[in-house]
N, C-alpha and C positions, 0 to 999 in steps of 0.2 A: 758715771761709771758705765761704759761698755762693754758687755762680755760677747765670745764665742757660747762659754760654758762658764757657770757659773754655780757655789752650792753654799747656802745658808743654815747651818743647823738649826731645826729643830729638836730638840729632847726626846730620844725612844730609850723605852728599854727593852726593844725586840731590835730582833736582827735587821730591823728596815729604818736605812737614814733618811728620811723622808729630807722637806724643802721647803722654806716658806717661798713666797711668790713674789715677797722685798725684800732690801737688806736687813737683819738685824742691827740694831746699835750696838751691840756686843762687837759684832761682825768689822764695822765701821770703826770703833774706837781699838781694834786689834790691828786693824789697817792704820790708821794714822798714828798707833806708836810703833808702829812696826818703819814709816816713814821717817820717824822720828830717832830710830836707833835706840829705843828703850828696850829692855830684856825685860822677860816674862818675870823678874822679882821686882820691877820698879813699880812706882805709885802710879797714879790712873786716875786720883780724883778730878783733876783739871778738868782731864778727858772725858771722864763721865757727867762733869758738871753743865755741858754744854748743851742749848734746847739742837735738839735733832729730829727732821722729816724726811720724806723722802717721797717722791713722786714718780709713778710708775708710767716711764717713755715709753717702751714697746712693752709688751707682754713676754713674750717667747715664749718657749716650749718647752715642758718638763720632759726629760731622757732615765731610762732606769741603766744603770750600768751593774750586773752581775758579776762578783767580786767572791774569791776564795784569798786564803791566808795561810803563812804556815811561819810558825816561830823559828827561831833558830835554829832548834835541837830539833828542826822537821817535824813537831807534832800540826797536823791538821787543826784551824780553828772554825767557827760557825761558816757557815756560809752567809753570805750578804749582799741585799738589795740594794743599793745607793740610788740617788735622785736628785737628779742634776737642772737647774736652767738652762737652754740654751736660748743664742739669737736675743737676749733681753738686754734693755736699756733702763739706768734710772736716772734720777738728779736727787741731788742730796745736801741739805740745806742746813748748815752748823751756824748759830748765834753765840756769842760768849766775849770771852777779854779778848780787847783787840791785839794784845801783844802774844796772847798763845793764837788766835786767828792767822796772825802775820808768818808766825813761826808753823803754823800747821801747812800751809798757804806752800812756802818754800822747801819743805819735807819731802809732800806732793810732787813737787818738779825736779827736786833729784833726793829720791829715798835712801835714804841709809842702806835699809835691807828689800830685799823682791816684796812686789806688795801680787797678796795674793785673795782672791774673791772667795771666799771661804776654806777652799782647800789651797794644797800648794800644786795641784794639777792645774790651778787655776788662775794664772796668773792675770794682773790687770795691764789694760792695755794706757799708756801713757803719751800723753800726756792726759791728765785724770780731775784735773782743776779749774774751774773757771776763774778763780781768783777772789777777789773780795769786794764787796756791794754792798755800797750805802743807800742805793736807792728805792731800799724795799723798807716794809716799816719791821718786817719781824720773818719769822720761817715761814708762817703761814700766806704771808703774803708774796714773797720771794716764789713760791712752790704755786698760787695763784695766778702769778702775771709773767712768772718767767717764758721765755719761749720756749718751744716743745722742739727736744733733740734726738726726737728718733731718726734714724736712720733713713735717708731717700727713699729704699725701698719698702719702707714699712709706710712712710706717710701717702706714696702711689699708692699702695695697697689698701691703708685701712685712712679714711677721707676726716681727718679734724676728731678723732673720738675722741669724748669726756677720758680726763685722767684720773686715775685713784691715787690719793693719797694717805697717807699713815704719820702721825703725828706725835709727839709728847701729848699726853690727855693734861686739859687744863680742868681743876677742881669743878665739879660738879656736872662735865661731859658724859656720852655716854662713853665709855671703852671697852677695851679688851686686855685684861691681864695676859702679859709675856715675859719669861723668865728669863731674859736678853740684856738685863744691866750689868754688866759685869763690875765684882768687886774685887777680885784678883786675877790675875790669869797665872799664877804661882803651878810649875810643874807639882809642887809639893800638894795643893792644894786649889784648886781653882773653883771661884764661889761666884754664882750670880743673884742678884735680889728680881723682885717683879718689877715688871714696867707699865703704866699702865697707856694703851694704844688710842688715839682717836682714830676710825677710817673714816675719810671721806668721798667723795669724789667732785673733781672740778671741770669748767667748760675748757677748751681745749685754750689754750691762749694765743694760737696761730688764728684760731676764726675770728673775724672782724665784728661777725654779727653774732655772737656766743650771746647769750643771753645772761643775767647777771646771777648768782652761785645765790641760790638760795639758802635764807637761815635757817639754822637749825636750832639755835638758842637765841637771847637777848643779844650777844658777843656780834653778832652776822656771820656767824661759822656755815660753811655749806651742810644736808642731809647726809645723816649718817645712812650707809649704804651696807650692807649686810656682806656684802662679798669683798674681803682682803685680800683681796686679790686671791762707773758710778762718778757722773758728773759730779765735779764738790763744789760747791758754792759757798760763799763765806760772808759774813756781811757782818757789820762795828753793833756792838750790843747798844740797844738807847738808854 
């Protein structure tokens, strides 16, 4: 996934939409039914059943866009800060059934409806897929050895740097609860459960001489790294 501009809700209840710094899986799996041509009262457990990560290519630059509102009948509403990515790159790594893989795979290349990066100001640039990959063993591995798709001028600029990555946490990791799984997206009612996050970060996969990703458990998971900071990639469940 490539953006200009780009915005991932996080949860306020003040007037400031803040941003996380990678995509949600809320975010992602609204995107790929939204490729799909599902409407906001259809099912989503497929979708949500899938393991999901995601590896942060370029960083970018958070932007505040200053925003007024006013309802129909012209009453004035809060005023509001927004918080935007821009200039950022990820890759995004989905395991699951090869037959909703295939099917999400071809969505991606011609969507049903506009796919949009969080907001609908924000639209994604296409094509958005690398297709599907069997030659990784799992997400974490795929998001470990994949090559690195930033953009020309960001790899002139910043020379092979370690990637962060964000995970599904497997039992006994350390994480971070997020409240990004969605379990409907119902105009009527829209409900999300918690997620719980591995971060990591990896050696860049374009360096020859990267050094090898140290464990962090028995697993050989890389060190969790205290700071959390859209190519799709897809690959056959084992």
């Amino acid at each position: 996934m490539r953006t200009d501009i780009m915005q991932y809700y996080r949860k306020s209840k003040t007037l400031v939409n803040d941003t996380r710094r990678e995509p949600t899986k809320s975010g992602v799996i609204g995107l790929l039914a939204s490729a799909q041509g599902r409407s906001r009262e259809d099912e989503i457990e497929d979708l949500v059943e899938l393991e999901f990560g995601v590896r942060v290519e370029q960083r970018g630059r958070i932007i505040r866009d200053f925003q007024t509102e006013k309802t129909e009948k012209g009453k004035s509403m809060p005023l509001t800060n927004r918080y935007y990515l821009a200039d950022a790159a990820f890759l995004v790594a989905l395991s699951g059934n090869d037959e909703l893989l295939i099917s999400l795979d071809s969505a991606l290349r011609s969507p049903k409806w506009p796919l949009f990066l969080g907001r609908r100001s924000c639209p994604a640039t296409l094509p958005i897929t690398l297709g599907i990959h069997d030659e990784y063993e799992d997400v974490r591995d795929a998001l470990c050895r994949e090559s690195w798709h930033a953009a020309s001028w960001y790899k002139r600029r910043y020379h092979l740097p370690d990637l962060d990555v964000a995970c599904d946490a497997h039992e006994g990791e350390i994480s971070q609860n997020q409240a990004d799984t969605p379990l409907s997206f119902s105009m009527k009612q829209r409900r999300y459960a918690n997620r719980a996050v591995h971060h990591f970060r990896v050696p860049n996969p374009d360096s020859v001489h990267s050094e090898e990703v140290k464990s962090s458990d028995s697993m050989g998971f890389p060190d969790v790294t205290e700071e959390s900071s859209v190519d799709f990639m897809f690959f056959e469940e084992m």
